[in-house]
Each structure stands twice: as structure tokens, then as C-alpha cells.
Biopython code that builds the backbone (N, CA, C, O; Angstrom):
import numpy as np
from Bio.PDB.StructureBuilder import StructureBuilder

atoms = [
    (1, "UNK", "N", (-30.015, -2.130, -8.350)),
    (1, "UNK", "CA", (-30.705, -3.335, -8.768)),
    (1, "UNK", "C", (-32.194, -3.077, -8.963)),
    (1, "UNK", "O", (-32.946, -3.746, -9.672)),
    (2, "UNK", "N", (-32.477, -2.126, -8.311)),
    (2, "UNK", "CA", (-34.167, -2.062, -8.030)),
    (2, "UNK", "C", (-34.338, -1.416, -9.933)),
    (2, "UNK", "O", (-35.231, -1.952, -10.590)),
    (3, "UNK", "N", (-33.671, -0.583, -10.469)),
    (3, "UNK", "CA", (-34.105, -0.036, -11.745)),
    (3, "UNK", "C", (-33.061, -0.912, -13.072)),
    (3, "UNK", "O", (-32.427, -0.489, -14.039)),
    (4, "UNK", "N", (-33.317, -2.388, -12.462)),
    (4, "UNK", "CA", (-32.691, -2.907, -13.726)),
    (4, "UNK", "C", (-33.643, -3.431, -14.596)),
    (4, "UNK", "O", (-34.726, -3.517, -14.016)),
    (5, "UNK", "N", (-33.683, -3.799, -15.698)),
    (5, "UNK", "CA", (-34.371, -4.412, -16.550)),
    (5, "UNK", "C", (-34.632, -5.718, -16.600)),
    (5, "UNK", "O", (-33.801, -6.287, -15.893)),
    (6, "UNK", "N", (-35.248, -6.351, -17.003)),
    (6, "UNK", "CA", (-35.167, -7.997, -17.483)),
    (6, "UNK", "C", (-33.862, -8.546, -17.974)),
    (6, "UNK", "O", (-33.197, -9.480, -17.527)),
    (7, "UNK", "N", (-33.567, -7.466, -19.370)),
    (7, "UNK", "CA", (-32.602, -7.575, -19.499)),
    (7, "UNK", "C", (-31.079, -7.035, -18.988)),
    (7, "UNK", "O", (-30.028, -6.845, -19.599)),
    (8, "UNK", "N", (-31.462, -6.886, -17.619)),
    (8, "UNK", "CA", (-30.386, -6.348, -17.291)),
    (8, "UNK", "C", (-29.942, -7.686, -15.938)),
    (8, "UNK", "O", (-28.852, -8.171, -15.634)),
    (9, "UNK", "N", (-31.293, -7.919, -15.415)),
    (9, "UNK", "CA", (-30.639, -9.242, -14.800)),
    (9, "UNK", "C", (-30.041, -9.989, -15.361)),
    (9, "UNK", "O", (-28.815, -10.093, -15.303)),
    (10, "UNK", "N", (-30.852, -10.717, -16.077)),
    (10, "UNK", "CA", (-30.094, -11.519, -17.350)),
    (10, "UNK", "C", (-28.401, -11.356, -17.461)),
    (10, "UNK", "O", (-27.529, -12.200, -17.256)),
    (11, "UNK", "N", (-28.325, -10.381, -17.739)),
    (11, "UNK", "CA", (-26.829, -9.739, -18.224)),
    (11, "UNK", "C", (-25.721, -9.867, -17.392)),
    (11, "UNK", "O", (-24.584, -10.218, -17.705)),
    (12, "UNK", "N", (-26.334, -9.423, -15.864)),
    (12, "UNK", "CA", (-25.513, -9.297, -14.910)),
    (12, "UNK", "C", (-25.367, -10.367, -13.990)),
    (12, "UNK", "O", (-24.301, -10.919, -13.716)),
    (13, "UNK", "N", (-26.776, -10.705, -13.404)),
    (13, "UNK", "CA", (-26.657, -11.884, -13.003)),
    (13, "UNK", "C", (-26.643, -13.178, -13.553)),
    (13, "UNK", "O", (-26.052, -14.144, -13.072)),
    (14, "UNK", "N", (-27.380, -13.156, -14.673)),
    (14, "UNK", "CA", (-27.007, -14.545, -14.949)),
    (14, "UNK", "C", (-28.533, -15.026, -14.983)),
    (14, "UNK", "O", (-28.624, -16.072, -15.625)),
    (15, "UNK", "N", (-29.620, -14.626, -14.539)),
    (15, "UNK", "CA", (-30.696, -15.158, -14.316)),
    (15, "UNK", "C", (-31.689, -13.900, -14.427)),
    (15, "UNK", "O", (-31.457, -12.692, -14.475)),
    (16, "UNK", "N", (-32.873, -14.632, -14.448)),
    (16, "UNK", "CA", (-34.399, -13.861, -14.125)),
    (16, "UNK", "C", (-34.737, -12.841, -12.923)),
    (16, "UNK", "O", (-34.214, -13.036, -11.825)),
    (17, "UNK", "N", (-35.258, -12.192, -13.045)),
    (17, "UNK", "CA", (-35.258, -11.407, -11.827)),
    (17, "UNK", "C", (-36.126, -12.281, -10.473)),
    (17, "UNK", "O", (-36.088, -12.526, -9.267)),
    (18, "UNK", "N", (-36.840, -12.487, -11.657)),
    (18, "UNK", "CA", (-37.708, -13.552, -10.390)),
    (18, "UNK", "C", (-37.428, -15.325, -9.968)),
    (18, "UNK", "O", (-38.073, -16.074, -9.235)),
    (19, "UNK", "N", (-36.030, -15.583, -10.892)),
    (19, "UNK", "CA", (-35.127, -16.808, -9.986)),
    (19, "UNK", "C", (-34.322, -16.257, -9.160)),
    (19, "UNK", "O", (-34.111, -16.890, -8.126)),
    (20, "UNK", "N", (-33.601, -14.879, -9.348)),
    (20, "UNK", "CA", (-32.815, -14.271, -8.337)),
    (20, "UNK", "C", (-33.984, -14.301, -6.921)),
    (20, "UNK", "O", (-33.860, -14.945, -5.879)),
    (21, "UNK", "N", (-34.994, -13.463, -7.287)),
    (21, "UNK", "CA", (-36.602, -13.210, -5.553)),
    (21, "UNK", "C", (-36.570, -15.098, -5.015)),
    (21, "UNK", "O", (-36.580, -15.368, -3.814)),
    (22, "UNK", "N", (-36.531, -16.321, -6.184)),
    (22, "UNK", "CA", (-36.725, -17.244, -5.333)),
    (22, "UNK", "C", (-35.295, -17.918, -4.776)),
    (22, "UNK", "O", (-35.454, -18.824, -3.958)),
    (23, "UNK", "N", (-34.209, -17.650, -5.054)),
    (23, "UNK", "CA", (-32.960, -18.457, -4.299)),
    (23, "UNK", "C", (-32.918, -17.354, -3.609)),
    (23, "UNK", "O", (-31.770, -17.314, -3.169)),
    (24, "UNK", "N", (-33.708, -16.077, -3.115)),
    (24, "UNK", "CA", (-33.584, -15.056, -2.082)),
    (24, "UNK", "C", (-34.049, -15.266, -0.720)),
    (24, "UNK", "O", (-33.764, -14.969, 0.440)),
    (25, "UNK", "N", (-35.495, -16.372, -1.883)),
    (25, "UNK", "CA", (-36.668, -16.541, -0.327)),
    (25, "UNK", "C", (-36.043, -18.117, 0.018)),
    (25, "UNK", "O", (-36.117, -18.451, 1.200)),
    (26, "UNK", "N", (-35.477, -19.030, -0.879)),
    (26, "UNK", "CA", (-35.215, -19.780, -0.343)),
    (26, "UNK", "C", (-33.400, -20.246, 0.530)),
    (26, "UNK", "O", (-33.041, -21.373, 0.871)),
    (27, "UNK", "N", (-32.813, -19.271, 0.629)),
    (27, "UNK", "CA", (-31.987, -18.908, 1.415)),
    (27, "UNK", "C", (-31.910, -17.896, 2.787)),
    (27, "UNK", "O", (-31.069, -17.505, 3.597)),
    (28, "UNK", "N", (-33.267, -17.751, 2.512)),
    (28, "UNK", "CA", (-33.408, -16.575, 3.523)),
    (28, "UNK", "C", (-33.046, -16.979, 5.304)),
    (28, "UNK", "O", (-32.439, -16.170, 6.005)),
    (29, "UNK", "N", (-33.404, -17.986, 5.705)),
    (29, "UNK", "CA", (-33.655, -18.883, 7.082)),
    (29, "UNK", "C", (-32.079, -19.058, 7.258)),
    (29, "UNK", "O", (-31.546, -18.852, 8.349)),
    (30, "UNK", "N", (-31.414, -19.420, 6.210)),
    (30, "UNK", "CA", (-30.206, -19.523, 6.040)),
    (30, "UNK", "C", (-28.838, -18.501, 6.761)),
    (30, "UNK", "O", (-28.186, -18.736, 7.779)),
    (31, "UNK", "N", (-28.741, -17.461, 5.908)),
    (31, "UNK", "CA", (-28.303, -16.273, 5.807)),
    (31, "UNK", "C", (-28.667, -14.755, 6.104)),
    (31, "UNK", "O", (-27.776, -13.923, 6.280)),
    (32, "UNK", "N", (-29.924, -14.453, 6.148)),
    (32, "UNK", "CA", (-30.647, -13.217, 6.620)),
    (32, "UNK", "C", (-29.705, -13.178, 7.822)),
    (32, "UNK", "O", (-29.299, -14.182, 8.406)),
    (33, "UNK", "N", (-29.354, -11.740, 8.175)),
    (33, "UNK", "CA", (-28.950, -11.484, 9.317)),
    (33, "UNK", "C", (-30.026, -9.928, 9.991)),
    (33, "UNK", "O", (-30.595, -9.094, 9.286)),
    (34, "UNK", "N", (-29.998, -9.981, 11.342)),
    (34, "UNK", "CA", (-30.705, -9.423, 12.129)),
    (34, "UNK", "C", (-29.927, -7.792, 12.406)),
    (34, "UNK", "O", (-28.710, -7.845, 12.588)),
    (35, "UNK", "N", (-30.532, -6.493, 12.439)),
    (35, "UNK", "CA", (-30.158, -5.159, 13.005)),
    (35, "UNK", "C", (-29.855, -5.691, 14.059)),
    (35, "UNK", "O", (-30.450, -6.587, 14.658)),
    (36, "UNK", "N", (-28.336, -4.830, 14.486)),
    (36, "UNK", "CA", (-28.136, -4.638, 16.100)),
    (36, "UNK", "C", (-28.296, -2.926, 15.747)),
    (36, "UNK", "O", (-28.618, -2.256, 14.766)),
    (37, "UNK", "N", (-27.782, -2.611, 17.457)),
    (37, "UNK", "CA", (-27.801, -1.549, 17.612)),
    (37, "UNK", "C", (-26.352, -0.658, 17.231)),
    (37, "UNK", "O", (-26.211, 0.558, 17.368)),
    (38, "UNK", "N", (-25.519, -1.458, 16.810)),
    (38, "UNK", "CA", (-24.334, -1.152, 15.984)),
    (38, "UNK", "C", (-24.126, -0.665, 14.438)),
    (38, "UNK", "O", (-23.452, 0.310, 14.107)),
    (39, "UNK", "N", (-24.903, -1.617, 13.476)),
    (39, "UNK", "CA", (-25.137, -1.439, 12.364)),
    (39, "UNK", "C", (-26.273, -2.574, 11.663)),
    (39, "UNK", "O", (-26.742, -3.684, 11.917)),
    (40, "UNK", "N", (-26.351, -1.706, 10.815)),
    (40, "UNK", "CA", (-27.908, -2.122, 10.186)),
    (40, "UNK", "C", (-27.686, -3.708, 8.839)),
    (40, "UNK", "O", (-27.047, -3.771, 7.789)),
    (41, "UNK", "N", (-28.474, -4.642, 9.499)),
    (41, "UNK", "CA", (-27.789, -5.579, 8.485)),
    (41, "UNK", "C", (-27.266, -5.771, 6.858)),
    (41, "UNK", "O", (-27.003, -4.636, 6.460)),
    (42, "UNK", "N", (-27.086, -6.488, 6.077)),
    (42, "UNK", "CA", (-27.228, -6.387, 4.657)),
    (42, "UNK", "C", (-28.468, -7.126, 4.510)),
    (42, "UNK", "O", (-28.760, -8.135, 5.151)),
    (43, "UNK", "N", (-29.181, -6.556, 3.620)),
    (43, "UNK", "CA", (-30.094, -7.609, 3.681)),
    (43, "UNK", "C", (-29.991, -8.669, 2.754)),
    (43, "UNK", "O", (-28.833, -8.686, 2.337)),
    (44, "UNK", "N", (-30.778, -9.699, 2.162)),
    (44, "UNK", "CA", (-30.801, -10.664, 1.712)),
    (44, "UNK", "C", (-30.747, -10.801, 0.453)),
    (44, "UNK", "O", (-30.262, -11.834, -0.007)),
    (45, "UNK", "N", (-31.214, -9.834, -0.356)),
    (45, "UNK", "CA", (-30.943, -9.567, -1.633)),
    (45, "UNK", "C", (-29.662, -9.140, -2.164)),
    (45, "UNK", "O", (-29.054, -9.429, -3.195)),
    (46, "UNK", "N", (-29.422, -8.389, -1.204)),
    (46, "UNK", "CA", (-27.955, -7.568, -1.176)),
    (46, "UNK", "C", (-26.782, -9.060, -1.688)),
    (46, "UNK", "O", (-26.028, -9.326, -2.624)),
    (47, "UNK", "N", (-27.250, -9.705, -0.396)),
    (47, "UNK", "CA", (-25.908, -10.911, 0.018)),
    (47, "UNK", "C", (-26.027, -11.897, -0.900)),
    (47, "UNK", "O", (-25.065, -12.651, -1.044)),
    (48, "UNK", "N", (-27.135, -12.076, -1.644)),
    (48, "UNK", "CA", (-27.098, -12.878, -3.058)),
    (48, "UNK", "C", (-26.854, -12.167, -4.094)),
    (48, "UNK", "O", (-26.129, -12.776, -4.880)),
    (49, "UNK", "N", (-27.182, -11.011, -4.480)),
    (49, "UNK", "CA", (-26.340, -10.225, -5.405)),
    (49, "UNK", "C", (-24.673, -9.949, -5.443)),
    (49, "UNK", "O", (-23.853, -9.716, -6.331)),
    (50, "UNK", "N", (-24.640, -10.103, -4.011)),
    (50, "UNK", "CA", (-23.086, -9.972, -4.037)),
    (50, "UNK", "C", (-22.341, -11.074, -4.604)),
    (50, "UNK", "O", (-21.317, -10.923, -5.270)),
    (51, "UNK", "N", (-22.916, -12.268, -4.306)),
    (51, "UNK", "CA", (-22.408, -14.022, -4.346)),
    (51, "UNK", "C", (-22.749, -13.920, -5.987)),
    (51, "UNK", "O", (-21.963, -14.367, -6.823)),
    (52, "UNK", "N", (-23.694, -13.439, -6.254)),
    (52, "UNK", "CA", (-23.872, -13.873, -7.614)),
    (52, "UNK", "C", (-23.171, -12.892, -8.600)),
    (52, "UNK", "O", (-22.595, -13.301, -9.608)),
    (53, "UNK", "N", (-23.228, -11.933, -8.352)),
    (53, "UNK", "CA", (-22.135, -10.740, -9.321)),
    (53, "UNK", "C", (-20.840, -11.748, -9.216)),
    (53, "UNK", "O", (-20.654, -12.512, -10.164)),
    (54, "UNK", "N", (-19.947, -11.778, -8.108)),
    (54, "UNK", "CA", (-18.916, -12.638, -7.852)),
    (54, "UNK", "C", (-18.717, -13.339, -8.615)),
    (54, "UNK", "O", (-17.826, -13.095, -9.429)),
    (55, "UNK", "N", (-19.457, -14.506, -8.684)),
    (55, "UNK", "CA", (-19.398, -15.509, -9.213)),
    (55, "UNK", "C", (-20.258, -15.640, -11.019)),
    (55, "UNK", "O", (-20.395, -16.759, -11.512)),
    (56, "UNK", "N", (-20.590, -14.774, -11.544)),
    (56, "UNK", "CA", (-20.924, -14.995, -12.873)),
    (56, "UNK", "C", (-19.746, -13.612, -13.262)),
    (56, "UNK", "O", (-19.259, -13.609, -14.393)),
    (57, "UNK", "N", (-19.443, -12.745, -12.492)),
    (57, "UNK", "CA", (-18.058, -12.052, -13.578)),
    (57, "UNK", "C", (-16.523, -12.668, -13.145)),
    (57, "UNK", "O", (-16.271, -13.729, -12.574)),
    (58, "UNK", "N", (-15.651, -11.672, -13.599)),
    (58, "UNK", "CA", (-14.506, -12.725, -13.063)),
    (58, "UNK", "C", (-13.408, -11.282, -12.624)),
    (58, "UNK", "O", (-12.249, -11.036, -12.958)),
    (59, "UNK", "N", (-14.485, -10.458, -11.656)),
    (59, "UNK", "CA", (-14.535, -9.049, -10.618)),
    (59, "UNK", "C", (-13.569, -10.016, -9.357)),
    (59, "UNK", "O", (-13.678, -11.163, -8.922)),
    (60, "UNK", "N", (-12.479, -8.700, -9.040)),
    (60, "UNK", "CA", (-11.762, -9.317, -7.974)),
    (60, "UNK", "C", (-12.951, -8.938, -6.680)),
    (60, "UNK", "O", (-13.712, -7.981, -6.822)),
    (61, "UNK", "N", (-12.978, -9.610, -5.725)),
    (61, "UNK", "CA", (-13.174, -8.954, -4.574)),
    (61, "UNK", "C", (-12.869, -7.658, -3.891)),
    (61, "UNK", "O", (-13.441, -7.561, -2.805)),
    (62, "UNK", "N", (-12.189, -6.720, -4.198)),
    (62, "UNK", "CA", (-12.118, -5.686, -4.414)),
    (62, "UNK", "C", (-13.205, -4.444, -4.981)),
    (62, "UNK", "O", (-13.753, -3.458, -4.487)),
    (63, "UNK", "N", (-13.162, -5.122, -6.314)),
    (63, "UNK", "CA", (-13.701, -4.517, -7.403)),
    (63, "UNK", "C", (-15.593, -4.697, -6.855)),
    (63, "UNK", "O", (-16.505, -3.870, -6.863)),
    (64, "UNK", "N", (-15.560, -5.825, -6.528)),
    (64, "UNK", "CA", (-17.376, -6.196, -6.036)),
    (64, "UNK", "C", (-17.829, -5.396, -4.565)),
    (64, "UNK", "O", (-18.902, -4.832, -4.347)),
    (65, "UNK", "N", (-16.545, -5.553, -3.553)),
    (65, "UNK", "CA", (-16.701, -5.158, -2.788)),
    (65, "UNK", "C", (-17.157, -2.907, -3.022)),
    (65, "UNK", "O", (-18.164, -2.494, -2.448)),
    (66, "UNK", "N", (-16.453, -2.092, -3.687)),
    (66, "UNK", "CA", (-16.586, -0.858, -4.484)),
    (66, "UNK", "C", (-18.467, -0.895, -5.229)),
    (66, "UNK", "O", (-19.382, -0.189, -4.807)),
    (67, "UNK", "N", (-18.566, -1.852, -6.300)),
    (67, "UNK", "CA", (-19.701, -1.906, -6.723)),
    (67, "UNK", "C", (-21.174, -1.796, -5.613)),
    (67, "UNK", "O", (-22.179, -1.132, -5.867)),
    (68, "UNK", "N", (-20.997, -2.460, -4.628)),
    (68, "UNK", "CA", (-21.997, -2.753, -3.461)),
    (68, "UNK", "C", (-21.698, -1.917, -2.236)),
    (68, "UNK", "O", (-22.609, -1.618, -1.464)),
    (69, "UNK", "N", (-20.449, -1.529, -2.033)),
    (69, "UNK", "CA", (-20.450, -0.496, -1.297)),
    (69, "UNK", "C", (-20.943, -1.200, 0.148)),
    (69, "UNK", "O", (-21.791, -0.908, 0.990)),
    (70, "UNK", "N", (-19.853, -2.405, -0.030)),
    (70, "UNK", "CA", (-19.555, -3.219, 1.456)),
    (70, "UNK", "C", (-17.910, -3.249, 1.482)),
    (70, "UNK", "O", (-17.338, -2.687, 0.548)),
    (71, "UNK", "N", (-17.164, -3.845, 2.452)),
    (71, "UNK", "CA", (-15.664, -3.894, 2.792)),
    (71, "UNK", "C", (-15.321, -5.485, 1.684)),
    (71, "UNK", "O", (-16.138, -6.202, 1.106)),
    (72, "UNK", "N", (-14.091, -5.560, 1.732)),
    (72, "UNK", "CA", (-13.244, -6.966, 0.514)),
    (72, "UNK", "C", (-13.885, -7.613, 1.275)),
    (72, "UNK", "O", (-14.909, -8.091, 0.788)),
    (73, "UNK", "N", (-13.593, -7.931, 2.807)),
    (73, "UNK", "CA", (-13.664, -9.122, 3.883)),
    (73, "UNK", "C", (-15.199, -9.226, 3.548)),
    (73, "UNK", "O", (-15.490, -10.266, 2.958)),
    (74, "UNK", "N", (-15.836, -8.699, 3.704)),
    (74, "UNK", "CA", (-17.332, -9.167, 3.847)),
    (74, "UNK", "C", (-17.770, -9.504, 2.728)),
    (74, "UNK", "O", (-18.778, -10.206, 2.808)),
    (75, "UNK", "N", (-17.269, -9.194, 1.275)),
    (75, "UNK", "CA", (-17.094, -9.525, -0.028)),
    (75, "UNK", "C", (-17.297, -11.190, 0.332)),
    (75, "UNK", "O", (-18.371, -11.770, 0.493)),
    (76, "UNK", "N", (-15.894, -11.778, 0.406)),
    (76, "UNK", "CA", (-16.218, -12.559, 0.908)),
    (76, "UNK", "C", (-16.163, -13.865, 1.454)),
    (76, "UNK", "O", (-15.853, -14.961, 0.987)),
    (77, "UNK", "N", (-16.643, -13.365, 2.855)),
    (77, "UNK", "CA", (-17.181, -13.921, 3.719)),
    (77, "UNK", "C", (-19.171, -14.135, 3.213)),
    (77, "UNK", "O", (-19.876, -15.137, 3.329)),
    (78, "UNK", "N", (-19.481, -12.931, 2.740)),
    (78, "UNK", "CA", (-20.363, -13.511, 2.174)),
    (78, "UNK", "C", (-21.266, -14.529, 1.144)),
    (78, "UNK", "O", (-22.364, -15.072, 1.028)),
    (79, "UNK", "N", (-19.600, -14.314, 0.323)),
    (79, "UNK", "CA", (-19.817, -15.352, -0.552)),
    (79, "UNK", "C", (-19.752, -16.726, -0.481)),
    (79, "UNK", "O", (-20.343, -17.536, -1.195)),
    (80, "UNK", "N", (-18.882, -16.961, 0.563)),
    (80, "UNK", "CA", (-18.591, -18.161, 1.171)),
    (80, "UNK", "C", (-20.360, -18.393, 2.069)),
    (80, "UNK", "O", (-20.877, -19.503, 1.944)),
    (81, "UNK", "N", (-20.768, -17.810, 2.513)),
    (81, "UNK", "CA", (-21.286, -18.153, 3.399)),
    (81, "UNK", "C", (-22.798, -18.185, 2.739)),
    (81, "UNK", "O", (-23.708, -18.724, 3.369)),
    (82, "UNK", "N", (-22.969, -17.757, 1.809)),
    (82, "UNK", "CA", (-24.304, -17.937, 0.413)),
    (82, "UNK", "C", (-23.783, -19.059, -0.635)),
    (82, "UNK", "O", (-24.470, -19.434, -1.585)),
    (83, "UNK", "N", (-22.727, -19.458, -0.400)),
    (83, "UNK", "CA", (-22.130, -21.009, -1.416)),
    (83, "UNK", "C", (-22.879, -21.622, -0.514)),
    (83, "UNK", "O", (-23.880, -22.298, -0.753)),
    (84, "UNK", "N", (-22.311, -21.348, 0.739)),
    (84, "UNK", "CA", (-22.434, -22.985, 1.806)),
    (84, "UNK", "C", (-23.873, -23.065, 1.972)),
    (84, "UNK", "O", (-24.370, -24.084, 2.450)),
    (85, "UNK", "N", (-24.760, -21.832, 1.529)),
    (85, "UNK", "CA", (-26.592, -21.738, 1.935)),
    (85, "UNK", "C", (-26.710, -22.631, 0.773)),
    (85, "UNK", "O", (-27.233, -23.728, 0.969)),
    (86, "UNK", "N", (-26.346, -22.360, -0.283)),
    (86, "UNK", "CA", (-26.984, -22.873, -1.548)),
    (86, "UNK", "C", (-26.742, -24.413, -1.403)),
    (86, "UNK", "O", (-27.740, -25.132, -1.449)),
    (87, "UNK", "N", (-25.482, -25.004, -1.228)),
    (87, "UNK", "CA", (-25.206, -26.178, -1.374)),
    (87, "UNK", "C", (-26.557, -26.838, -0.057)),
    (87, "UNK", "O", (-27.445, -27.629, -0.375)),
    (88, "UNK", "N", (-26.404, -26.360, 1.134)),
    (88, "UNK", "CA", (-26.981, -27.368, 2.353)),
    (88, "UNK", "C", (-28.405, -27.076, 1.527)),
    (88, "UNK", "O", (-29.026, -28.136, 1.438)),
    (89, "UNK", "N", (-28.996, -26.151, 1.001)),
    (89, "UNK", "CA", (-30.284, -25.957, 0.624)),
    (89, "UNK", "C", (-31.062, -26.189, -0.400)),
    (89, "UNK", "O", (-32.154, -26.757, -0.359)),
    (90, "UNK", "N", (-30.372, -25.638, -1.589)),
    (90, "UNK", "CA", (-30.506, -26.083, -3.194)),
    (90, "UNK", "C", (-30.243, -27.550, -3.502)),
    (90, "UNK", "O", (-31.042, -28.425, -3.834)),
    (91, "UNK", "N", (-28.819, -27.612, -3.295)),
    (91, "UNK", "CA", (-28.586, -28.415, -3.697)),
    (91, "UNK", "C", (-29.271, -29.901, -3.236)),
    (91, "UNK", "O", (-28.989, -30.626, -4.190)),
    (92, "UNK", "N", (-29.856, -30.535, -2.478)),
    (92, "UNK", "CA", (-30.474, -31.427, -2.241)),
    (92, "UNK", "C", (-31.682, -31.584, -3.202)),
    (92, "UNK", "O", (-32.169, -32.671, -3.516)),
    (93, "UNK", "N", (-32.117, -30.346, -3.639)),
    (93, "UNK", "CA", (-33.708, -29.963, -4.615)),
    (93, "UNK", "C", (-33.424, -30.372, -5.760)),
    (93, "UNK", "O", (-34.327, -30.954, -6.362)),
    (94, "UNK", "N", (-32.203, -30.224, -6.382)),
    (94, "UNK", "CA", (-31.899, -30.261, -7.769)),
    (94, "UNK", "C", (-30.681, -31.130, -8.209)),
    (94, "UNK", "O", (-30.539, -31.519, -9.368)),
    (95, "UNK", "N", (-29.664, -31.450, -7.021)),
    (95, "UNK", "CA", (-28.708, -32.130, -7.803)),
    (95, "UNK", "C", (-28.769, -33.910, -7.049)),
    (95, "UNK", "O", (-29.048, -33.776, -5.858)),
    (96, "UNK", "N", (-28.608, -35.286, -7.380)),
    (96, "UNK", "CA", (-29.281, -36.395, -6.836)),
    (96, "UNK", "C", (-28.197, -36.840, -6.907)),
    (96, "UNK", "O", (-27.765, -36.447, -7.990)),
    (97, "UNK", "N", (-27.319, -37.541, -6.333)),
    (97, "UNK", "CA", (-25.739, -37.749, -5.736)),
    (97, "UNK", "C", (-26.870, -39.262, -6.351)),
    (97, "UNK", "O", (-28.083, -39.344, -6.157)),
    (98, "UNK", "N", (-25.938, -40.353, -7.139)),
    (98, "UNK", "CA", (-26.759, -41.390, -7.304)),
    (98, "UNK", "C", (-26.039, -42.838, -6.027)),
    (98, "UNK", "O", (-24.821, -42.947, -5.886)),
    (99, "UNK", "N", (-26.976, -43.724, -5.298)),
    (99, "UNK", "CA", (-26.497, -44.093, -4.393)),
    (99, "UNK", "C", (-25.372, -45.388, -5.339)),
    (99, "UNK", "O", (-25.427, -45.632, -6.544)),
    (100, "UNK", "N", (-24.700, -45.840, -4.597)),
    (100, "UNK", "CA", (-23.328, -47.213, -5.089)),
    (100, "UNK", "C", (-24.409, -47.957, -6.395)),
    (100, "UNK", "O", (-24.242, -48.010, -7.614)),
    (101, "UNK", "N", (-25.567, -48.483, -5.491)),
    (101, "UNK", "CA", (-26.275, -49.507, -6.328)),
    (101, "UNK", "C", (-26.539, -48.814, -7.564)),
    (101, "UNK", "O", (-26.266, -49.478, -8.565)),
    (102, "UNK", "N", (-27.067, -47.478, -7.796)),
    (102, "UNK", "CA", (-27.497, -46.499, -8.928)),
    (102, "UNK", "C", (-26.308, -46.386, -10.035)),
    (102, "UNK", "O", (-26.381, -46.401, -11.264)),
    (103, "UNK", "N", (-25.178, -46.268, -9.159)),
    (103, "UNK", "CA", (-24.128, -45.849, -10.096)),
    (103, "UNK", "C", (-23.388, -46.787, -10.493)),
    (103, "UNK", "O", (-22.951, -46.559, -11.622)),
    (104, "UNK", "N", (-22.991, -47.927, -9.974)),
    (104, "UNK", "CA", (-23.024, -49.377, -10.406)),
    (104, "UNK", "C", (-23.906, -49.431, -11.828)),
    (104, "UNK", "O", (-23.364, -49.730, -12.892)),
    (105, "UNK", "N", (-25.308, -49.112, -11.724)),
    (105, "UNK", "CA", (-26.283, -49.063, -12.872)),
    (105, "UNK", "C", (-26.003, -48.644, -14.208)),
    (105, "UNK", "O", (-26.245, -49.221, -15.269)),
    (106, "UNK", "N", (-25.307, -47.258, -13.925)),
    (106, "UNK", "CA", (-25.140, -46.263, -14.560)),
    (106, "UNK", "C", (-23.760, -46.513, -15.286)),
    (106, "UNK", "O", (-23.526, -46.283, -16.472)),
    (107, "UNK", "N", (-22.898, -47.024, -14.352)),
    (107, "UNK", "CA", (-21.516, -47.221, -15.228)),
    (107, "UNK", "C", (-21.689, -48.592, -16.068)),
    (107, "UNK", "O", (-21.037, -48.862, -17.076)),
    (108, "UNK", "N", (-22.562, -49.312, -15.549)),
    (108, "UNK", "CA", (-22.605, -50.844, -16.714)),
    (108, "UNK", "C", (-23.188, -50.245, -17.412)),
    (108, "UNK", "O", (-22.258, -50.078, -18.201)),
    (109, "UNK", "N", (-24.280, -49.535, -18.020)),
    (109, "UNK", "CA", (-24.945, -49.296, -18.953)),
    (109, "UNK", "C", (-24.285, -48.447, -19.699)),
    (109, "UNK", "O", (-24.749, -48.364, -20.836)),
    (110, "UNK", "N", (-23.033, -47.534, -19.408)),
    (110, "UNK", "CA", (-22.055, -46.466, -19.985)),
    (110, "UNK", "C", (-21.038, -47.825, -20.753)),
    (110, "UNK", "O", (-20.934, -47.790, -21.979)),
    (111, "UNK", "N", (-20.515, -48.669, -20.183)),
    (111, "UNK", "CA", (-19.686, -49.727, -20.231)),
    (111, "UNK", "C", (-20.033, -50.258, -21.658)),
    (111, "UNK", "O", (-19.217, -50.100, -22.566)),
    (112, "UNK", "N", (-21.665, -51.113, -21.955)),
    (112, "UNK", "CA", (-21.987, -51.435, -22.467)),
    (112, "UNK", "C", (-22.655, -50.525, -23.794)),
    (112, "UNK", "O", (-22.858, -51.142, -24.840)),
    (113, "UNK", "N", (-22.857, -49.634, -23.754)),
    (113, "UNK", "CA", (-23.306, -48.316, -24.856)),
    (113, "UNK", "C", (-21.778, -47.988, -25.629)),
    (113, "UNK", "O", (-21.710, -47.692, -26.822)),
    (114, "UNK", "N", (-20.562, -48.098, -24.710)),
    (114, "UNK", "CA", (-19.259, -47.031, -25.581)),
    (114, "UNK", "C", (-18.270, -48.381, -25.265)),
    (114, "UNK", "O", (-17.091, -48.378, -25.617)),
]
sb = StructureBuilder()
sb.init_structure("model")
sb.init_model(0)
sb.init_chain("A")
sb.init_seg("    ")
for serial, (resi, resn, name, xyz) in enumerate(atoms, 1):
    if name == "N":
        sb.init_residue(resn, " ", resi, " ")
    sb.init_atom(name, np.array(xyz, "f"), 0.0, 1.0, " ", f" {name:<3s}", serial, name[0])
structure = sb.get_structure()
């Protein structure tokens, strides 16, 4: 990842190199995991590259797990566990669930337009 291009994020992930650095820093509190004295963590870039390769090709877990040169299980488990960062985290920033009264709003005015 470190010698990809602009256009190579783009390609692979799906995004900018530098929207990949900010859903990195803003998942980080999230998901970062800590060195033991067992083995050395993945780090944080790693575990969103993994979620995001995953999920913009249509790579078995297997196949992602080989590319990154982690095990299927942690494939993912990570991915699951960088969905569930994004949703409790992102998603509040960008997507606005509209409340009863809003959507009440929204369907009379759909009602009345079609």
C-alpha cells in the first residue's frame, strides 16, 4: 500500500488516499489494537484496508486473507468489527435517520409531488 499511486487507491480501494488516512484516524479509538508480548498487533491501516479491499471487490475471504498475509478468521472478524466502527462512528456524521415528525413530512410531500 505504501508504493501505490493515487491512482491506485482509487482503483483498489475505492477512494483517495487521504479519505482512506481520515476513516483511519477516525476509527482509530475504535479498533486500534495494542502489542502483547505474544504478537505484534495489525495496525490500523492494515484493518481498514482489509474491510475495504473486502468490501469494494467481490475477493472471498480466503483470497483477502493470502493478499494481506493475515488468517480467513481474522479476515473477518475484522471486517465485522471495522463495519460495526464505521456504523457507531461515521455513520451518525453523515447519514440523518429522519425523526416520525420529519418523515411524516417527507412522505406527504412525496404523496403530493407523484
Amino acid at each position: 500500500m505504501k508504493s501505490f499511486e493515487d491512482r491506485d487507491w482509487k482503483e483498489n480501494f475505492r477512494m483517495s488516499k487521504s479519505t482512506f488516512l481520515y476513516i483511519c484516524n477516525a476509527l482509530r479509538n475504535c479498533i486500534e489494537k495494542q502489542d502483547t508480548s505474544f504478537r505484534k498487533a495489525i495496525s490500523i491501516e492494515k484493518r481498514v484496508a482489509i474491510t475495504l479491499w473486502t468490501l469494494a471487490t467481490s475477493c472471498e475471504c480466503r483470497t483477502v486473507s493470502h493478499l494481506f498475509g493475515v488468517g480467513r478468521s481474522t479476515v473477518c472478524f475484522i471486517g465485522t468489527e471495522t463495519c460495526n466502527a464505521i456504523v457507531k462512528v461515521l455513520m451518525p456524521l453523515y447519514i440523518k435517520i429522519p425523526s416520525k415528525h420529519e418523515m411524516r413530512r417527507i412522505v406527504d410531500g412525496f404523496e403530493t409531488k407523484w
